[in-house]
C-alpha positions in Angstrom: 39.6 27.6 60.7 36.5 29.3 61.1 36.6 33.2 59.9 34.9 34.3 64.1 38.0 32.6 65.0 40.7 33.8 62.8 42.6 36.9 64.5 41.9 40.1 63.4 44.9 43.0 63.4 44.0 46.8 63.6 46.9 48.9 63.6 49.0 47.4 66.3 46.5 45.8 68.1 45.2 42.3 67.2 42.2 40.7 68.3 42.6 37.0 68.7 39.1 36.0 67.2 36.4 38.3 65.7 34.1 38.3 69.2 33.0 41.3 71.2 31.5 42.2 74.1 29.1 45.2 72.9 29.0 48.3 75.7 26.5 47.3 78.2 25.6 49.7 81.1 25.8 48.4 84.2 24.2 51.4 86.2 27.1 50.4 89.3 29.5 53.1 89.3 30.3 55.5 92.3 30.7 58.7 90.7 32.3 57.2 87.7 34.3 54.7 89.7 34.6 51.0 88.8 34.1 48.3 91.1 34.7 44.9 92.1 31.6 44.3 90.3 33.1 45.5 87.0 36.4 43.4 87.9 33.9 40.5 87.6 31.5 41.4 84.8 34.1 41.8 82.5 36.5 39.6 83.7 34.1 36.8 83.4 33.6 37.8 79.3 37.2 38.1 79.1 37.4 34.5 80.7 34.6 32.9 78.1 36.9 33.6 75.6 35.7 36.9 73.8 38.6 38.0 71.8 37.0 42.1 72.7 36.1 43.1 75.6 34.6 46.8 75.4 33.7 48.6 79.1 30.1 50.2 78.8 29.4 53.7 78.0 31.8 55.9 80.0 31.0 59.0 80.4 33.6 61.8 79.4 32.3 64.4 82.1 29.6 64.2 85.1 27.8 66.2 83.2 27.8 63.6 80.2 26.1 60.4 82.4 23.0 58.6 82.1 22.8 58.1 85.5 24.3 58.8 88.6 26.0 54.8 88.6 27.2 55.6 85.3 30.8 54.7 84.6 33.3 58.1 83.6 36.7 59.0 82.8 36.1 62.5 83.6 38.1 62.1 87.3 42.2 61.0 87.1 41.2 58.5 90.0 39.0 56.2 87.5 41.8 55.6 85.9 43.6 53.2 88.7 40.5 50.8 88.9 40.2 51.0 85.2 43.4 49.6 84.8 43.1 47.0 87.5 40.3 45.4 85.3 42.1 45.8 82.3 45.2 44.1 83.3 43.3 40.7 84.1 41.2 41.3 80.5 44.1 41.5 79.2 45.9 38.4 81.0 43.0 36.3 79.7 44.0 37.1 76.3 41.3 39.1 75.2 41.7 43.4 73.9 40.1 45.6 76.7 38.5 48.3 74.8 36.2 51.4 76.3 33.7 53.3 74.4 33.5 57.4 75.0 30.1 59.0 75.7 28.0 62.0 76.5 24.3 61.7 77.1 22.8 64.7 76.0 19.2 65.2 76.1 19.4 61.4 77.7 21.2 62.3 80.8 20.4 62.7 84.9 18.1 59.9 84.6 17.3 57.1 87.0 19.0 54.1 87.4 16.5 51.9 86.1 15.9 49.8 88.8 14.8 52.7 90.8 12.6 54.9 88.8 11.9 56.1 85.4 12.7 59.6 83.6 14.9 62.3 84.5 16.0 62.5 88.1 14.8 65.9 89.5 17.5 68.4 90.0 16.6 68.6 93.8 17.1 64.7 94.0 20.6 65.4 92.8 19.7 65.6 89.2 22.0 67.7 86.7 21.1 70.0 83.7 21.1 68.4 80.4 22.3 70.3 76.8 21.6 68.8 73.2 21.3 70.5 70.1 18.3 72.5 70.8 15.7 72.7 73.6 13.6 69.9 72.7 13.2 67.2 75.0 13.2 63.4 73.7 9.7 62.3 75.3 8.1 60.5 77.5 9.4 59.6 80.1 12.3 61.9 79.5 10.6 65.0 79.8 12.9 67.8 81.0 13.8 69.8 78.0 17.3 70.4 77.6 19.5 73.5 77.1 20.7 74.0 73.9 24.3 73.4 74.1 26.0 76.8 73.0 29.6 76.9 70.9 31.2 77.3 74.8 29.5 73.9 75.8 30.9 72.2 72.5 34.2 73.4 73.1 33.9 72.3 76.4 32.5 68.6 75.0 35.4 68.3 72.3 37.7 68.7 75.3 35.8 66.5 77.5 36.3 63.7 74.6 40.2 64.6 74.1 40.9 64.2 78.1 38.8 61.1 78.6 40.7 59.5 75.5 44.3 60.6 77.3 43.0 58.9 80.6 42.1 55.8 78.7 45.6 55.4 77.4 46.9 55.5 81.5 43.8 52.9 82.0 45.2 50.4 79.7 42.8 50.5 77.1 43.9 49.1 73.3 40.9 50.2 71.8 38.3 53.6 72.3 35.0 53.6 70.4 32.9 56.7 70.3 29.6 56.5 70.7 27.6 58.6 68.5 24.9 56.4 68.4 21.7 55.5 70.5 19.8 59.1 70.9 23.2 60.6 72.9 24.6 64.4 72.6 26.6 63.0 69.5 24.0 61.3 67.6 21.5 63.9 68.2 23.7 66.8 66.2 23.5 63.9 63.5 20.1 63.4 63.2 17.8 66.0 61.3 14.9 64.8 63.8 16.5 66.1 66.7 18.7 68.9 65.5 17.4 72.0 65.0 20.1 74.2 64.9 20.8 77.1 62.6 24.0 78.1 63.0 27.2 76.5 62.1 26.5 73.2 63.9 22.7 72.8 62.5 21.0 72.8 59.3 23.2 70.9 56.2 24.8 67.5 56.4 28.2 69.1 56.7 26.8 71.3 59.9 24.9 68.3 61.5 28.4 66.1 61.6 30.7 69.3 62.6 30.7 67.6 66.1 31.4 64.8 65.7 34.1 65.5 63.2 35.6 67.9 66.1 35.5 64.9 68.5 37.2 62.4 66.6 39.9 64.7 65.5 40.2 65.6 68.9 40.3 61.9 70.4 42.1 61.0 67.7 45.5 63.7 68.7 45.1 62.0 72.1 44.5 58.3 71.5 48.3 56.8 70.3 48.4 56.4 66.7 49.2 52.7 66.8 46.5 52.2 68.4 42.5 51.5 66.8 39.8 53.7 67.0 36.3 52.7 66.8 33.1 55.5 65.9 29.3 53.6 66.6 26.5 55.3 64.9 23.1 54.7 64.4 23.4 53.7 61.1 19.5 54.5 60.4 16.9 56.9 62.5 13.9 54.0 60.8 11.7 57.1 60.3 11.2 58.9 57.2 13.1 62.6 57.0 15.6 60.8 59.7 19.2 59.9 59.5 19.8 57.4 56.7 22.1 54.4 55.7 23.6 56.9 52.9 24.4 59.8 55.6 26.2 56.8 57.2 28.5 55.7 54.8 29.2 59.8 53.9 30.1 59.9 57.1 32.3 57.0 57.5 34.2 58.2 54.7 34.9 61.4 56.8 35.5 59.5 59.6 38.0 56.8 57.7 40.4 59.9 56.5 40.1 61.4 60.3 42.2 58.2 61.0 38.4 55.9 62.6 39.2 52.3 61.8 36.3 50.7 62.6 32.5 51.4 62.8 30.2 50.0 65.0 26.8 49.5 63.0 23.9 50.1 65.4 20.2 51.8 64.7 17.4 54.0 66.4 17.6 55.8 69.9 17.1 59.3 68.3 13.4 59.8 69.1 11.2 58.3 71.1 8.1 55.7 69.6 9.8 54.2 67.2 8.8 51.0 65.9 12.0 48.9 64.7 11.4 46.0 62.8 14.1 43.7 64.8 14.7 40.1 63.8 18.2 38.3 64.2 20.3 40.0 61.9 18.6 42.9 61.9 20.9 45.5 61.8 23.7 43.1 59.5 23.0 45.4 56.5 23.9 48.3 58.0 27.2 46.6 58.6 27.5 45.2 55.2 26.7 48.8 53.5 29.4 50.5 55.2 31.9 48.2 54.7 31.2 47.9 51.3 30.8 51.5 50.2 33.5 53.4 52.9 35.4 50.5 52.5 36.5 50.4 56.2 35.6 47.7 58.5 32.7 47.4 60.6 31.4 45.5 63.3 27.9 43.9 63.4 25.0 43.8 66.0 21.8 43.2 67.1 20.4 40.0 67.9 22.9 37.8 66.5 22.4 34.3 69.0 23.4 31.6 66.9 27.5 30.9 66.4 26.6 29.4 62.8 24.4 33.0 61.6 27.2 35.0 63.5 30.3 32.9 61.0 28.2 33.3 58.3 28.1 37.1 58.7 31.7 36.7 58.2 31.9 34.7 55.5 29.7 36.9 53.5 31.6 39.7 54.3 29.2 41.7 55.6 31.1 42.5 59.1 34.9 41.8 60.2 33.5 41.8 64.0 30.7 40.5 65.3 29.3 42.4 69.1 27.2 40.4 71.3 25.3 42.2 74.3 22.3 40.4 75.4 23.8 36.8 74.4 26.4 37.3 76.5 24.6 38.0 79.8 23.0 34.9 79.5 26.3 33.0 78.7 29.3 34.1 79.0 30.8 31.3 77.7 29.2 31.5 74.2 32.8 31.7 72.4 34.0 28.5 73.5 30.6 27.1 73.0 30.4 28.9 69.3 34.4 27.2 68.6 32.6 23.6 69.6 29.5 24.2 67.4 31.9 25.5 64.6 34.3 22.0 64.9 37.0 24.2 66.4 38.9 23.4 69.8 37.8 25.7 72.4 40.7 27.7 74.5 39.6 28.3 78.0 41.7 29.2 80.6 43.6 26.4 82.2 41.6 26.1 85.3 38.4 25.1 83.2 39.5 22.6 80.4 38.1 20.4 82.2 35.0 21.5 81.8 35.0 21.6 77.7 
């Protein structure tokens, strides 16, 4: 059998083949609420055979959304539709998974189909927090307030009831997202935080956070269930966060009780030039894994079912996320288990069709 389609078990939870659907924001929420559209994005992923399907960033308070159609689990009436989708994920065989965010310096911006930069507080805009009062750049101008102990508090609490609400949701699996330029990754990264006091300044102080997070999600999220951390494995400017701070930090993470992480790049600052190619981001993947010894997940312009396999093979990733790919086609895993000289397993209703 090919390795993308062998099942992979993490904790109680088994995935039946090593393909996910990477968070992808949708921008279509009503405050925080799922809709049919969701029921049908998702559905449609769970129905081309992805073994994991993860719901886009969800934001863990109004405060904590990139836009205003950004999806939450800050409200107890998400958690109804939630579920709805989840059950019929779920009933196409696949692991419905939801990945935990906060925006930071990134939030109140417009959706981007109507405008660009930070919606203006008078358009029903919101204040932002990060580590310090520096803004990202253009076109996110608005420089936020730096967050004070109070506000973390607040955010480690935000995390912990967001991760309880996914449990009633239906979720298997929660990922974190400290990745991407967000409130999370921002504490990481020594371009962005600034900070002098406890949560500033040394490695240790720069992951505090996210260390208080993950315990935190961790005490609310069942233990037989997985839980997934994505970090920006590298800042790709010199002074920035580093492939070594990553696997530190997935060591911490591992012992916290993490059990997978999501290997992504950039997002911390703006004008960054990365140097993307299919693949790009694999050895991120394969340094963590190797080094924490916990697995990871790769992604980043991976297209092709025979590049994603050998991924596998190599042992550079146990999961391999598509985003992009899977927009285009939705049906890219049955597609990969024909290209790969395996028998496809689409629902009943399209065998005909494969």
């Amino acid at each position: 059998m090919a390795r993308l389609f062998e099942p992979l078990t993490l904790r109680s939870v088994t995935l039946p083949n090593r393909i996910g659907v990477a968070p992808m924001c949708m921008y279509s929420s009503v405050d925080g609420h799922p809709t049919d559209w969701h029921l049908v994005h998702l559905g449609t992923r769970a129905v081309g055979g992805a073994g994991l399907v993860i719901h886009e960033a969800t934001a863990v308070s109004a405060q904590g959304r990139i836009t205003p159609g950004d999806a939450g689990l800050y409200l107890d009436s998400h958690i109804a539709p939630l579920r709805r989708i989840n059950d019929f994920i779920r009933q196409q065989g696949a692991v419905p998974a939801v990945q935990l965010a906060h925006a930071g310096r990134k939030a109140s911006t417009f959706v981007p189909w109507a405008g660009s930069g930070h919606v203006p507080l008078e358009q029903g805009g919101w204040e932002v927090i990060g580590p310090c009062d520096v803004p990202f750049g253009a076109p996110l101008t608005r420089a936020p307030r730096a967050a004070t102990e109070d506000d973390l508090r607040g955010v480690v609490a935000d995390f912990e009831r967001a991760a309880a609400r996914a449990v009633e949701a239906g979720f298997d699996v929660v990922e974190i997202h400290a990745a991407h330029g967000y409130l999370l990754h921002s504490f990481l990264s020594p371009l962005v935080n600034q900070r002098t006091d406890r949560y500033g300044g040394s490695f240790e102080n720069r992951i505090r956070l996210l260390l208080e997070v993950t315990a935190a999600v961790r005490r609310a999220w069942p233990h037989d269930k997985p839980l997934f951390v994505r970090l920006s494995a590298s800042d790709w400017v010199a002074g920035g966060w580093t492939i070594e701070d990553s696997v530190a930090l997935a060591l911490e993470l591992k012992a916290l009780g993490v059990d997978l992480i999501d290997c992504s790049s950039g997002g911390a600052i703006s004008g960054v030039r990365i140097p993307t190619a299919p693949g790009y981001q694999v050895p991120f993947a394969e340094a963590v894994r190797q080094q924490a010894q916990i697995p990871t997940a790769a992604v980043g312009l991976i297209t092709d079912p025979h590049h994603a396999e050998a991924i596998l093979q190599n042992g550079q990733a146990d999961v391999i996320l598509l985003a992009r790919e899977l927009l285009r086609n939705p049906y890219w895993p049955h597609q990969a288990a024909q290209a790969l000289g395996q028998r496809p397993k689409p629902p009943v209703q399209y065998e005909r069709g494969f």
